[in-house]
N, C-alpha and C positions, 0 to 999 in steps of 0.2 A: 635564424630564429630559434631559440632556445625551446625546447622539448615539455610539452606541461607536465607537473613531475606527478606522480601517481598515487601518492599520498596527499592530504592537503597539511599543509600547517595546523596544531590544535594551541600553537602559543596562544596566551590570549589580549598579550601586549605586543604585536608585532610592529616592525618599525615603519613596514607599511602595508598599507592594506590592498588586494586584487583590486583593479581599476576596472570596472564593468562596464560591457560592450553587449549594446542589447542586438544580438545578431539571427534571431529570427526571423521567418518570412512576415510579414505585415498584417499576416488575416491574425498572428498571436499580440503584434504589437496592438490591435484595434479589440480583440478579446480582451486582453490584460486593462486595455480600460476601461471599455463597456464592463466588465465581471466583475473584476478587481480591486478597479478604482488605481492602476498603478498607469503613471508615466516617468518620464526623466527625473521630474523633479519629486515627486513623491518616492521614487524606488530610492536616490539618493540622501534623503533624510532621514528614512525608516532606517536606512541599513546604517548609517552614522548613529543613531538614537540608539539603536539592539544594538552595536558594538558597543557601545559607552556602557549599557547595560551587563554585559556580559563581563568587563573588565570591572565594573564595580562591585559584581557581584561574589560575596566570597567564596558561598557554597557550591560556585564553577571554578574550578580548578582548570581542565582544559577542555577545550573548545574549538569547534572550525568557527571560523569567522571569513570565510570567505563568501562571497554574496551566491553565489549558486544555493550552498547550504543555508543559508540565513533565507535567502527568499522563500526556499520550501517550507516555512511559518509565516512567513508577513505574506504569502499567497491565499495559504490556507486560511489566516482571515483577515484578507478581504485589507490590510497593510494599517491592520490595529495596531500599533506596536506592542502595546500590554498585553492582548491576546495573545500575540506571537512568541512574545515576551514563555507565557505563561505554558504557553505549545511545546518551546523547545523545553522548557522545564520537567515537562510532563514523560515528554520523549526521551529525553536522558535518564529520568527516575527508571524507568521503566526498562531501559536496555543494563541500566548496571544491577535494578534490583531483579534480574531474572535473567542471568549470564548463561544460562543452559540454552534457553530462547535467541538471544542477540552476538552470545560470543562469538569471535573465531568464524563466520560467514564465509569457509570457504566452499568456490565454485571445484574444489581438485579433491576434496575431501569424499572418502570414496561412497558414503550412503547419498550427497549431495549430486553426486556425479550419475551415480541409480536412478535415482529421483529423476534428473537432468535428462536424463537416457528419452525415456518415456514421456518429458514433457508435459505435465498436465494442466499446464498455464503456457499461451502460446501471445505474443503481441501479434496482432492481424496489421496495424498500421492505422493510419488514422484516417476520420470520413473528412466529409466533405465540410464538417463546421469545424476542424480543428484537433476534433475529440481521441484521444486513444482508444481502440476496441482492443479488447481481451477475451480469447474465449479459455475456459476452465471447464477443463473432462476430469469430474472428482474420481469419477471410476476409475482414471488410472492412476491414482494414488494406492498402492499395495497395503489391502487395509489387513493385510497379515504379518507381512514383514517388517514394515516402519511403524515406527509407533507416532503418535500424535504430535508428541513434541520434535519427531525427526521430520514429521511431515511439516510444521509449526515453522523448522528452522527454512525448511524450503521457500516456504511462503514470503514468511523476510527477508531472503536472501533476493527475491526477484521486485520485491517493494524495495528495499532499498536501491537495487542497481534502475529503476524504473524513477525512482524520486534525484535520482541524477540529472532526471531529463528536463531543461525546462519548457519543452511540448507540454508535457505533461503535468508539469506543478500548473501553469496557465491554462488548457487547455480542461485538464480534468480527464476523466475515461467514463466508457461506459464497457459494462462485465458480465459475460454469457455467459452461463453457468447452466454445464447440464451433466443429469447424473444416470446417464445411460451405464451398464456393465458394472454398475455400483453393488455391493454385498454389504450385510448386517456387519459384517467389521470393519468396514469402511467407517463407520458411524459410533458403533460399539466402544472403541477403544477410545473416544475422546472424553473427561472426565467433563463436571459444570466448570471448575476451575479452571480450565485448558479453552473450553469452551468462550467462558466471560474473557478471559487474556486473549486469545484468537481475535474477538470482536473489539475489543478495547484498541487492538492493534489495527484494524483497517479499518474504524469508524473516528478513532482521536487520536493517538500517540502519532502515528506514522501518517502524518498529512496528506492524504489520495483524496481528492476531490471527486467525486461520482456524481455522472449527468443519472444514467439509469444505471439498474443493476437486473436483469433478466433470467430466470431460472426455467430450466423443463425437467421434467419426467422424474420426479423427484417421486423416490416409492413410498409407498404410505409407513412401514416401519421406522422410517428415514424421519417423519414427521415430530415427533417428538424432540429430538437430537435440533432438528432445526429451531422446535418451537424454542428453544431453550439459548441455543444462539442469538435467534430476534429479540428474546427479550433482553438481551443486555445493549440492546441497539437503542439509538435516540427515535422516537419518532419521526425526526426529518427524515432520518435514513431508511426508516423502515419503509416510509412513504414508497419511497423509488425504487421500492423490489417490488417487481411481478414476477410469478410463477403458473408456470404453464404446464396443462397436461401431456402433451407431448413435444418433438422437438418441431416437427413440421408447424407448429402454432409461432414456435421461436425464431424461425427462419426469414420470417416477416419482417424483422428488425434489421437485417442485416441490409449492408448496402452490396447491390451486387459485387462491385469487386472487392470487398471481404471476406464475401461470402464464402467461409472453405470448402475447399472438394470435397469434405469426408459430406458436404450436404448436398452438393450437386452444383458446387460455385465454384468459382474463377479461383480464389486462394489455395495454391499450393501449398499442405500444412507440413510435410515436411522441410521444402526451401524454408518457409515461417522458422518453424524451430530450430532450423541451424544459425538460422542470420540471428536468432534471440539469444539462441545458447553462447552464440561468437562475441556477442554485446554484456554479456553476462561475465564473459571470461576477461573480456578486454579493461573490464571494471574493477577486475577482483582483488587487486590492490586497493584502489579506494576505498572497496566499501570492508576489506579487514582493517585497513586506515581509520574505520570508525572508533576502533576498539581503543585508541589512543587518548578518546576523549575522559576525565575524568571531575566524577563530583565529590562533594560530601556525604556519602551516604545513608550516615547518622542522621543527619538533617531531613534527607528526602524519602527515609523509611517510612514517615509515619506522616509525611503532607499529604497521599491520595491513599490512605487506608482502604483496603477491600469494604467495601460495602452489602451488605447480605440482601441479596433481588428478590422480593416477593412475587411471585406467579400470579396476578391474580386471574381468576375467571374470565374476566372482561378481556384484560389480553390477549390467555392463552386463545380465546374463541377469536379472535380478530386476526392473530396471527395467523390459525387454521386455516381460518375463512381465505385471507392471502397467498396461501401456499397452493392454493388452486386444488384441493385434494377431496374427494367425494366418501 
């Protein structure tokens, strides 16, 4: 049997296309169409339809068209095709119009490999309905020595090897987030610009489906930095963040064997980050593979122009109110 090759194809007229083999356990094939709305015959249409799409369109130059990557938009909504259509559009503006952000994703590169060292996004595994859990220790982000955009490139480098999966495009996550051993330059050094791109990237560009999103012990100086993140968030999304005043309130959520040892659970957090950091590595051809893909970028400078976010009152007070902060 021949070796899956490590790069994908970005032709966009290939002679033939991946033959898809839905090979996950059953509790995702029964997800995928209770959530989704996808089976045999719908995943086979959509992905005929987006390939025709992608071939006729001029302003894609190159393109994966292989169904793993194509499905991580027709998952994300819900096997619209025009949505999806519209998704991956968004997602390519975005990785070629901010090449400091998306280039070059490599896992050997030596601030990535820093970064990598300490872990501050760990995969726990998934519960019991399917879902991936993530916990994120921001504190150990070095809010001295990396700057935001180094910390920015981390983030996508593990969303993208994570959007590989498809547990995960079907299944969705849910994402602990606590900001124990956190310092004012952890927070300080993120600009609103960096801020609005950060959230742009894990609420729409990069297709992560989120059941909950759980935060603790977020300091009050921290509070504004956050406020200013949420507000670039949709309200569906802001919905499904709770934050809690300390970690012991967040521990609740966890299913015992998730649960990490650094809390008094069953999960080994370092075995956890070796077997992620190994998943990570084992990808790292495909996901610099991305870099292959090419648009027009004349064209798609000025389809999702920055738009200027008013703070209003009524927000800012609502997001507060959320953050669980006294």
């Amino acid at each position: 049997m021949a070796s899956k090759p490590l790069r994908y194809s970005v032709d966009k007229n290939p002679e033939c296309y991946d033959e898809y083999k839905f090979t996950l356990p059953e509790l995702y094939r029964d997800l995928a169409k209770e959530e989704l709305r996808e089976d045999d015959s719908v995943r086979e249409k959509a992905l005929a339809e987006m390939r025709q799409w992608i071939v006729e369109n001029p302003h894609i130059r190159k393109c994966r068209t292989d169904a793993k990557f194509l499905l991580r938009f027709l998952r994300f909504r819900k096997f619209s095709v025009p949505m999806a259509c519209e998704a991956l559009e968004r997602y390519l503006a975005v990785r070629e119009l901010n090449p400091a952000w998306f280039k070059n994703l490599d896992c050997n590169d030596p601030t990535m490999k820093e970064i990598l060292a300490v872990q501050p996004m760990t995969y726990l595994g998934q519960d019991h309905t399917g879902r991936a859990v993530y916990l994120v220790r921001f504190g150990m982000f070095n809010g001295e020595k990396h700057t935001a955009q180094q910390d920015a490139r981390y983030m996508a480098l593990v969303l993208e090897t994570i959007l590989e999966w498809e547990d995960t495009q079907i299944g969705g996550c849910y994402a602990f987030i606590e900001y124990d051993r956190c310092t004012t330059s952890s927070f300080e050094k993120w600009s609103m610009t960096e801020l609005k791109l950060i959230m742009e990237i894990f609420s729409q560009t990069h297709p992560l489906r989120y059941s909950e999103i759980y935060g603790a012990q977020l300091p009050k100086y921290a509070v504004p930095v956050i406020e200013t993140l949420l507000s670039f968030a949709s309200p569906k999304l802001r919905e499904k963040i709770t934050c809690y005043k300390t970690i012991d309130e967040l521990e609740k959520h966890f299913e015992p064997a998730l649960k990490p040892s650094l809390y008094g659970g069953e999960a080994n957090l370092d075995e956890l980050n070796q077997a992620f950091r190994k998943r990570i590595e084992e990808q790292r051809e495909i996901i610099l593979g991305l870099d292959d893909m090419e648009i027009d970028i004349e064209h798609y400078a000025g389809v999702w122009a920055s738009e200027e976010t008013s703070l209003t009152d009524d927000i800012s007070e609502a997001v507060f109110k959320q953050l669980n902060i006294e």
